[in-house]
C-alpha positions in Angstrom: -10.3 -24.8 -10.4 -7.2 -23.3 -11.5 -5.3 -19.8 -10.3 -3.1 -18.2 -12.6 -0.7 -15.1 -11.8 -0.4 -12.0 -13.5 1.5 -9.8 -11.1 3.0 -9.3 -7.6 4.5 -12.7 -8.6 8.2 -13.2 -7.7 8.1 -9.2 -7.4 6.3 -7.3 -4.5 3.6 -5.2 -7.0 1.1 -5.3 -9.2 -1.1 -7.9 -7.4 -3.4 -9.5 -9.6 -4.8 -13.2 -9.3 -6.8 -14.9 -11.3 -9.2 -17.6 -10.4 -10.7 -19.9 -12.9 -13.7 -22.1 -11.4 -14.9 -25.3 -12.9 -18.0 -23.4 -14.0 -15.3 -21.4 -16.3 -16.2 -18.3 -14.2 -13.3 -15.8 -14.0 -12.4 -14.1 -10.8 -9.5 -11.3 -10.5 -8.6 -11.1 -6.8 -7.1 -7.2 -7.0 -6.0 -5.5 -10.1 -2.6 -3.5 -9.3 -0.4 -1.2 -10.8 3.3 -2.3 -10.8 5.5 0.5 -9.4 8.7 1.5 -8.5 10.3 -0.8 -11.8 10.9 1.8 -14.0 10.4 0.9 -17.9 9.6 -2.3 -17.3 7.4 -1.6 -14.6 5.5 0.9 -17.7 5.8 -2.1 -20.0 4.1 -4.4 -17.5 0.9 -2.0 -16.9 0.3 -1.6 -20.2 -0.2 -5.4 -20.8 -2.4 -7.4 -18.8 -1.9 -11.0 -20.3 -5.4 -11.0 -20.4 -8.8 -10.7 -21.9 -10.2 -8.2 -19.7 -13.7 -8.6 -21.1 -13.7 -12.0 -20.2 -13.8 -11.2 -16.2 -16.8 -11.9 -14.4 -15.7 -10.1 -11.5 -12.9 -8.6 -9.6 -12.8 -8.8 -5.7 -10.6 -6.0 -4.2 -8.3 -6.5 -1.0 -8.0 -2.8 -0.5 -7.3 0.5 -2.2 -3.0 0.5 -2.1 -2.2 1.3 -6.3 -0.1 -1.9 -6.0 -3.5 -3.6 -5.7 -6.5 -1.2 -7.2 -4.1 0.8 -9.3 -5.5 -0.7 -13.1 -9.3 -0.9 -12.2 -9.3 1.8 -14.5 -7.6 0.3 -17.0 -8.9 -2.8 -17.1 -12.5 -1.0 -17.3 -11.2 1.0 -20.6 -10.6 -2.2 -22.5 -13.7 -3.7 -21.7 -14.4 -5.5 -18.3 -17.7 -4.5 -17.4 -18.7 -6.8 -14.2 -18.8 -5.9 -10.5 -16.1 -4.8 -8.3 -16.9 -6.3 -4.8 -15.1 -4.4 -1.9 -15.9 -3.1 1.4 -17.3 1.0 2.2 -14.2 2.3 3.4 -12.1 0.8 0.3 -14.4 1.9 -2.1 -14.1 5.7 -0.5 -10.2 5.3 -0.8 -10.2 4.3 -4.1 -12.5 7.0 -5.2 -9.9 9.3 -4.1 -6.6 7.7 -5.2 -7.5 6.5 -8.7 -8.5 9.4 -9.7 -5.2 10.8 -8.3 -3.2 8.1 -10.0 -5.0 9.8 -13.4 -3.6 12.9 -12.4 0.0 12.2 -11.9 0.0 10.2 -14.8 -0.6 13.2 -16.8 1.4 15.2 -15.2 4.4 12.8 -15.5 3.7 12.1 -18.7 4.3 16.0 -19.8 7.4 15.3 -18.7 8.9 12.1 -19.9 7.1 13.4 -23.7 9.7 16.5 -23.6 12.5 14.0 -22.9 10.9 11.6 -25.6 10.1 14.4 -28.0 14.1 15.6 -28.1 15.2 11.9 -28.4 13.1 11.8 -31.3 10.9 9.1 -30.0 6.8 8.5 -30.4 5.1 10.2 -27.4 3.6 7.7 -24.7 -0.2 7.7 -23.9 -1.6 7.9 -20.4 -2.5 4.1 -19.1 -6.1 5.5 -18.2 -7.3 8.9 -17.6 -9.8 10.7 -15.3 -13.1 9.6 -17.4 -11.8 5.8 -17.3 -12.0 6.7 -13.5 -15.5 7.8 -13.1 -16.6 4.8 -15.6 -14.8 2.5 -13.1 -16.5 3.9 -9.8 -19.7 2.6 -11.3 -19.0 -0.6 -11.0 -18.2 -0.9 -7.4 -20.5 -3.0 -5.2 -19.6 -2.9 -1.5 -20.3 -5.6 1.0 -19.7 -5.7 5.0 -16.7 -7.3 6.3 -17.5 -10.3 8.1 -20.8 -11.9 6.5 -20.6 -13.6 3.5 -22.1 -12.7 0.4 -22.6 -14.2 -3.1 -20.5 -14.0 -5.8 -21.0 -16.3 -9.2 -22.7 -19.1 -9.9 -21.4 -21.6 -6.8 -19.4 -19.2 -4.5 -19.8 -16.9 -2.0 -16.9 -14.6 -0.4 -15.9 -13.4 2.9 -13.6 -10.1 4.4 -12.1 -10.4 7.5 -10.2 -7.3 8.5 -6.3 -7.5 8.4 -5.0 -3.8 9.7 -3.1 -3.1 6.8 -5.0 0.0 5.8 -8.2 1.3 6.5 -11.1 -0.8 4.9 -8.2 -4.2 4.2 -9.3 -7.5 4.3 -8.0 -11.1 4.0 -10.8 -12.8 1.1 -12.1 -16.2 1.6 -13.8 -17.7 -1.6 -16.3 -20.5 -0.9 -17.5 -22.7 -4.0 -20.3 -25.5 -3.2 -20.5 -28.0 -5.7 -21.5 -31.3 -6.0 -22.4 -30.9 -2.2 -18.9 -30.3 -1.5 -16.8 -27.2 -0.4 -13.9 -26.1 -0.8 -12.4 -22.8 0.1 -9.1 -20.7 -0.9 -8.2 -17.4 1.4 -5.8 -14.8 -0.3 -4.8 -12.6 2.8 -3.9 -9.6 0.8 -1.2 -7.5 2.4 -1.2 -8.5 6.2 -1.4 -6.0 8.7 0.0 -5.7 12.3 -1.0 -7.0 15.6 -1.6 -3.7 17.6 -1.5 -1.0 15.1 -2.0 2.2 16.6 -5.5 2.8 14.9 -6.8 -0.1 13.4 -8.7 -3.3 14.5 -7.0 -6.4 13.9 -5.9 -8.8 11.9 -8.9 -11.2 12.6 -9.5 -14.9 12.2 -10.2 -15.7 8.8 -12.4 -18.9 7.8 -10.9 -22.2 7.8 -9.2 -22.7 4.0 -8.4 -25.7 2.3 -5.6 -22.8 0.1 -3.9 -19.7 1.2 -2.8 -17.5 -1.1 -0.5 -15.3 1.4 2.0 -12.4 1.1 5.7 -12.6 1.9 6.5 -9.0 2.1 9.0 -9.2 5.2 8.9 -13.2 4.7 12.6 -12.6 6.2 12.8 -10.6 8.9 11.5 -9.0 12.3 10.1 -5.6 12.8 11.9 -3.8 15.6 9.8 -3.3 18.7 6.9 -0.6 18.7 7.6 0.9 21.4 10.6 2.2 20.3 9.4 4.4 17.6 8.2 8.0 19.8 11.9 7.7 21.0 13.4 7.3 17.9 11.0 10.3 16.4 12.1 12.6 19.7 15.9 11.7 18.9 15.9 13.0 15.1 13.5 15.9 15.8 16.1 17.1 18.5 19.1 16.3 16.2 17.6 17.8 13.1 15.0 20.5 14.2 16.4 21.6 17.1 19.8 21.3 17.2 21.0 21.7 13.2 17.5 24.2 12.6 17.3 21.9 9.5 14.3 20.0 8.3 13.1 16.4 8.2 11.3 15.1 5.0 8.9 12.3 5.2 7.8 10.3 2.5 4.7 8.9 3.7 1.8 6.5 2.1 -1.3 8.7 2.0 -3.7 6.0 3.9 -2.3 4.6 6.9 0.9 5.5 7.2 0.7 9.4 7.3 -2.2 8.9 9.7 -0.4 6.8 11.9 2.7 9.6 12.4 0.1 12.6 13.1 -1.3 10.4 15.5 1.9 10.0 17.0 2.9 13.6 17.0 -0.4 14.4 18.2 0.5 12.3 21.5 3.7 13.7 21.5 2.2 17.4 21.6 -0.6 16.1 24.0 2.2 15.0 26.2 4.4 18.6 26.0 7.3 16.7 24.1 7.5 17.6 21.0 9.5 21.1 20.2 7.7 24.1 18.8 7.9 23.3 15.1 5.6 23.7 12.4 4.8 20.3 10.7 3.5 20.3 7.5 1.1 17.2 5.8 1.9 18.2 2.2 -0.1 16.1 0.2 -4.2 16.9 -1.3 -4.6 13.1 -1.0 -3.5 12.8 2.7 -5.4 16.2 3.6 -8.4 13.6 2.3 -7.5 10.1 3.2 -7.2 11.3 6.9 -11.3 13.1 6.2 -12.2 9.7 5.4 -10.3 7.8 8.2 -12.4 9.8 10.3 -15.6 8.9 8.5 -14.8 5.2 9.1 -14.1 5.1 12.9 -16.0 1.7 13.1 -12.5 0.4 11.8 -10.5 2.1 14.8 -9.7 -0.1 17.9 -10.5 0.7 21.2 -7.2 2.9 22.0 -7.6 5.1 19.4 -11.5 5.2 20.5 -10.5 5.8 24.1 -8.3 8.7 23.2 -10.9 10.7 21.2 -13.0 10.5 23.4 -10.3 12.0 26.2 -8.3 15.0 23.9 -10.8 15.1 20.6 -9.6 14.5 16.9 -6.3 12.6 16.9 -5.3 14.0 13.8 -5.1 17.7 14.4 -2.9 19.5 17.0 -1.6 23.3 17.4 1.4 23.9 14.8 0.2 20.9 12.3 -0.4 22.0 8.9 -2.7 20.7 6.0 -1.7 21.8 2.7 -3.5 21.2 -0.5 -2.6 24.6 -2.9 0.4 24.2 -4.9 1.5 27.9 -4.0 0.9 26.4 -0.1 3.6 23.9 -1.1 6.0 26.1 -2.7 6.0 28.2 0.4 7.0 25.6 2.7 10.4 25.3 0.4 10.8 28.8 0.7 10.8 29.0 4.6 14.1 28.4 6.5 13.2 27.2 9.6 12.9 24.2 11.4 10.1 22.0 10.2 8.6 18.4 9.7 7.6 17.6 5.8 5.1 14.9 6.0 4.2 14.6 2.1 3.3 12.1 -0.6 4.0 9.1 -2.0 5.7 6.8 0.1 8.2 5.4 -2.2 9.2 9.0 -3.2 8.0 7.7 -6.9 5.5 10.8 -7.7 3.3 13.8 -6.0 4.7 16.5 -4.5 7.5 14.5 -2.0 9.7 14.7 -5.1 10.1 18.1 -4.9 10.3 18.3 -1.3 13.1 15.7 -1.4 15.2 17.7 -4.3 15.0 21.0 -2.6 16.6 19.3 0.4 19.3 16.5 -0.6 21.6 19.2 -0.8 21.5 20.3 3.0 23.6 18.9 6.0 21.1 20.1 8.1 18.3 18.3 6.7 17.0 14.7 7.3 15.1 12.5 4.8 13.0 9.8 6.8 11.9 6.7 5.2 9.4 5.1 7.6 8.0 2.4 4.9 8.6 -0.4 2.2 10.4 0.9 -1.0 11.5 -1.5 -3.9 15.1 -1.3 -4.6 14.4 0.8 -8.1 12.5 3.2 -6.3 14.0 6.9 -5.2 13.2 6.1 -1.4 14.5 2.7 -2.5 17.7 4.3 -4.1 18.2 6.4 -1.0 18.0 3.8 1.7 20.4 1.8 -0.2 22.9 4.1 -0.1 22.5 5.1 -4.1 24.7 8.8 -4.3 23.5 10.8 -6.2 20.5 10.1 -7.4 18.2 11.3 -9.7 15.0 13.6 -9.7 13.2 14.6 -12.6 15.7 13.7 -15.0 18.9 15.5 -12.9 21.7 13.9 -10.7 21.6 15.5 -6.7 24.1 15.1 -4.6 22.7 13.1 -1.4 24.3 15.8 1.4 21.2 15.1 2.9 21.3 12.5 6.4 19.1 9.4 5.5 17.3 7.6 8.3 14.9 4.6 8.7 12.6 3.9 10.9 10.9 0.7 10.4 8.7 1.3 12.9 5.7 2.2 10.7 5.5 -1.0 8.5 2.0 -1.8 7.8 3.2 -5.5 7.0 3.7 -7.8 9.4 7.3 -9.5 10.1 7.1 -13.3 9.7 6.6 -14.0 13.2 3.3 -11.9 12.9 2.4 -13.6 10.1 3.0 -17.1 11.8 0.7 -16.1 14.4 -1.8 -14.2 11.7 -1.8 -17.8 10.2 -2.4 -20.1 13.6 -6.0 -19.2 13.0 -5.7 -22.7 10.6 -5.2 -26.4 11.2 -2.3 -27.1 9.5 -3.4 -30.7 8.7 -6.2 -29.1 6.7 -4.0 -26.5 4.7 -3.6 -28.2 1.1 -1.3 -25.8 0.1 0.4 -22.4 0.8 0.9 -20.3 -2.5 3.4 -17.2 -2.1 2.7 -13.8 -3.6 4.2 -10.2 -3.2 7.6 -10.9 -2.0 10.9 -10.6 -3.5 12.9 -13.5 -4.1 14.6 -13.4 -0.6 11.9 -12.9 1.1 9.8 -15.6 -0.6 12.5 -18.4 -0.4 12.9 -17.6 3.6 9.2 -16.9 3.9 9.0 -20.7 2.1 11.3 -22.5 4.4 9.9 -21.0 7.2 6.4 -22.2 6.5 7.8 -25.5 5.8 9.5 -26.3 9.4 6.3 -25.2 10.7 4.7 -28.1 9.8 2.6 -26.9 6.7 3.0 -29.5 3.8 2.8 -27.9 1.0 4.7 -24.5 0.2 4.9 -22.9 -3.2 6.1 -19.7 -4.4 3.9 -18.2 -7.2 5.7 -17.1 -10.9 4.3 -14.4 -13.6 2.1 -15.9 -15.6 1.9 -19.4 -14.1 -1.0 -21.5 -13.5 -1.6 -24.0 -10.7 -4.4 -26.3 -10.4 -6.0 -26.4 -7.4 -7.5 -30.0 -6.4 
């Protein structure tokens, strides 16, 4: 059996992971879009590598675009097998594939007109909304936490990780020759105690891990922490300057997790009267189907339905879907909280959001999540003055704040313990994925003096043979 790596190697997107068994079956653990790379990012999603055709399956981790984003894609040129995931991820990527189709048209109407005056060849969409419906067909759900049979000689197993809603660790099982032998890839690993989510559970005992190395080199500040921090830069910026605070926000998970915690904030009589605004179609939906899943939700969240009703809807929150809805809130000059779409700032309506206010003292622009480097939230958290928005330079006037507090990854400590689950005598090897290089060398020699023997960190396009 062999694994071979065509993204989210040496780089933290485009996870996709191919699995070769010795019955020449070929297994695609997620299919992701690369973002936040810029042209060679586009250079990299319109090549797989790969014979798509030649699949026999793809097992899906969850429905983040760095990990579903080229389902679609892969489907147009020919893969025609099942796509095994769970209920909830299957929902989610319903909604943002077909949403990826959409802002890749409406990008491309842009970068054309810049293409079109340069005198170059226009640039095709990767995959449109048809590709999308075709690629819906093929999903096949299964329950987390029972296994079920993929192939010839393997079955597969989800155990729950908190990342998202509906994310899961994979465990592949092949029996052969009356021998097992089992490889987990954890997918992106979620935190201990998130605010709405079960987990991360146990997963089965493996003889590989295939794990993430997101924050492979650092610790999350404490939790606790974050409803202070909020309070502080609401009264600095709403209150005090009448200014506004932008949020880019993933739609799933992420956005969620901030109404929730403005909702307790209300619930509690601390949050000022403001009108806050979740500026995004997607999000308006993701959080519908959040609520359709509560069987993900852990007891907390549970506990506090059942005491003050839907935790995702309190007196001056706003959902906006209408473009002329968004256009308003621009318009209005008084204090407010943006909550809006997509979390690296890379596309949707954030962008607009953000140039509208770069240019004001008053205003804050939060980043509460990971952002590569090449990114605009990227560009902004790194100090990057100006920067650039639809093809024009803006002055960052702007105040630019972190919060880390959100991270849907765990630290490496959390992942240390998300790992104890495993004999370490028993681990053959530790392969590293979706990391950047610091990250993935400290994530390396971390694992290392924690008594695993075998540590590798995974390169585009390499193969390694698994015993």
């Amino acid at each position: 059996m062999k694994i071979t790596f065509y993204g989210a190697a040496g780089r933290v997107t485009g996870s996709k992971h191919m699995l070769t068994t010795n019955d020449d079956e070929r297994i695609l653990l997620d299919c992701g879009m690369f973002q936040g790379e810029g042209r060679e990012g586009d250079k990299l999603n319109r090549h797989f590598g790969f014979n798509p055709s030649a699949l026999d399956c793809v097992i899906l981790s969850h429905a983040h675009i760095d990990h579903s984003g080229l389902l679609p894609k892969l489907v147009k040129e020919g893969f025609r097998g099942p796509i095994y995931c769970n209920e909830a991820t299957r929902d989610l990527c319903g909604l943002m594939l077909m949403d990826s189709a959409k802002i890749q048209k409406s990008d491309l109407k842009r970068v054309n007109k810049r293409r079109q005056k340069r005198g170059e060849e226009p640039l095709q969409s990767i995959y449109d909304e048809q590709d999308v419906i075709d690629t819906l067909k093929l999903f096949t759900t299964a329950r987390n936490e029972q296994w079920f049979k993929v192939g010839k000689n393997c079955r597969a197993y989800f155990s729950p990780n908190a990342h998202i809603l509906g994310s899961v660790a994979i465990s592949l099982e092949w029996l052969t020759d009356g021998n097992s032998r089992t490889i987990t890839y954890t997918g992106d690993i979620g935190r201990p105690g998130d605010t709405i989510l079960q987990g991360p559970n146990a997963f089965p005992p493996s003889d590989y891990i295939l794990c993430e190395s997101t924050y492979g080199d650092r610790l999350h500040p404490p939790a606790e922490d974050a409803e202070i921090r909020l309070l502080q830069l609401v009264a600095e910026t709403c209150v005090e300057k009448q200014g506004k605070i932008i949020i880019p926000a993933f739609s799933i998970d992420r956005t969620q997790e901030i109404i929730y915690m403005l909702d307790r904030l209300a619930f509690q009589r601390k949050l000022p009267n403001i009108k806050i605004y979740v500026d995004s179609p997607m999000s308006v939906e993701a959080t519908a189907i959040m609520n359709r899943h509560r069987e993900e939700f852990n007891q907390d969240i549970l506990d506090y339905i059942t005491r003050n009703g839907n935790p995702f809807d309190f007196p001056n929150l706003h959902y906006v879907a209408k473009v002329d809805e968004s256009k308003k809130i621009n318009d209005e000059q008084v204090p407010s909280i943006i909550i809006s779409a997509s979390g690296m700032a890379e596309a949707g309506r954030i962008k607009h959001h953000i140039a509208n206010n770069i240019g004001n003292s008053n205003n804050t622009i939060l980043l509460v999540g990971y952002a590569t480097p090449d990114s605009l939230a990227g560009r902004l958290r790194d100090g990057v003055n100006p920067v650039r928005i639809f093809g024009e330079e803006y002055p960052v006037i702007a105040r630019i704040a972190a919060m880390p507090y959100f991270s849907a990854h765990a630290d490496y400590a959390e992942m240390i313990q998300y790992l104890s689950c495993q004999r370490k005598q028993d681990v053959k090897g530790i392969i590293l994925v979706h990391g950047d290089q610091q990250a993935l060398v400290a994530w390396k020699d971390r694992l290392l003096k924690e008594g695993y023997a075998s540590v590798n960190i995974a390169r585009m396009e390499e193969t390694i043979n698994l015993e």
